[in-house]
C-alpha positions as CSV (number, residue, x, y, z in Angstrom):
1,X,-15.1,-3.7,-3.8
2,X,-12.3,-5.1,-1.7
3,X,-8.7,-4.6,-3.0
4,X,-5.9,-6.8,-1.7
5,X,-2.3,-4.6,-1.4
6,X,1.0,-6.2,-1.7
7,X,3.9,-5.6,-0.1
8,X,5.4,-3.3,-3.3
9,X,1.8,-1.4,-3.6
10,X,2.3,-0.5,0.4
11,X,6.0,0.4,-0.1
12,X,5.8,2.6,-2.8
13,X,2.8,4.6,-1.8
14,X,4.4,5.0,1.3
15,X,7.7,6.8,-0.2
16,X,6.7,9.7,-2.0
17,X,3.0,11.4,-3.1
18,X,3.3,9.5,-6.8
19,X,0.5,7.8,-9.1
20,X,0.5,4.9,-6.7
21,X,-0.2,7.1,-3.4
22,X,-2.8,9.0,-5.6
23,X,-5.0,5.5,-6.8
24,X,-4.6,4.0,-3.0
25,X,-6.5,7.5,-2.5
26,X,-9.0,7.4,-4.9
27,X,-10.0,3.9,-3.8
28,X,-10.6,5.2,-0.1
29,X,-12.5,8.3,-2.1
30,X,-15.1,5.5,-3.5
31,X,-15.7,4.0,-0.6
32,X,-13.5,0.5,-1.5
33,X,-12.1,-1.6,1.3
34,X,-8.4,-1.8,1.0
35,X,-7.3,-5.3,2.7
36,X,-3.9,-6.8,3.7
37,X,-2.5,-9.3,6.0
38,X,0.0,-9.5,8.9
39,X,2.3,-11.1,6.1
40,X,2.0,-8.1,3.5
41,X,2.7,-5.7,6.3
42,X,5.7,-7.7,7.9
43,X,7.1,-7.5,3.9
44,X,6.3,-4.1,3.2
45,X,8.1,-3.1,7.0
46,X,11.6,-5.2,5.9
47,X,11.1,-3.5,2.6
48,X,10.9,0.5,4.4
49,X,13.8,-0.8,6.9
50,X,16.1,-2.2,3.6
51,X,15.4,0.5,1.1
52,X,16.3,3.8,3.0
């Protein structure tokens, strides 16, 4: 299955080993494609830079 990430998804499993880094794990685990765009990653960067 392919799984489209936001921004927020890719932010929040990227601050801390949580629930949301764990089920971006288990979807690697079963072999699903994670997918995002050059948009997604440009929001989820702004979001990193803003939030610290």
């Amino acid at each position: 299955m392919r799984i489209f990430l936001d921004a927020n998804v890719l932010f929040s499993a990227s601050k801390q080993p949580g629930a949301m880094a764990q089920l971006l794990q288990e979807c690697l685990n079963r072999e699903h494609v994670l997918v995002v765009d050059g948009y997604v990653l440009a929001e989820a960067e702004k979001l990193t830079c803003y939030r610290r």
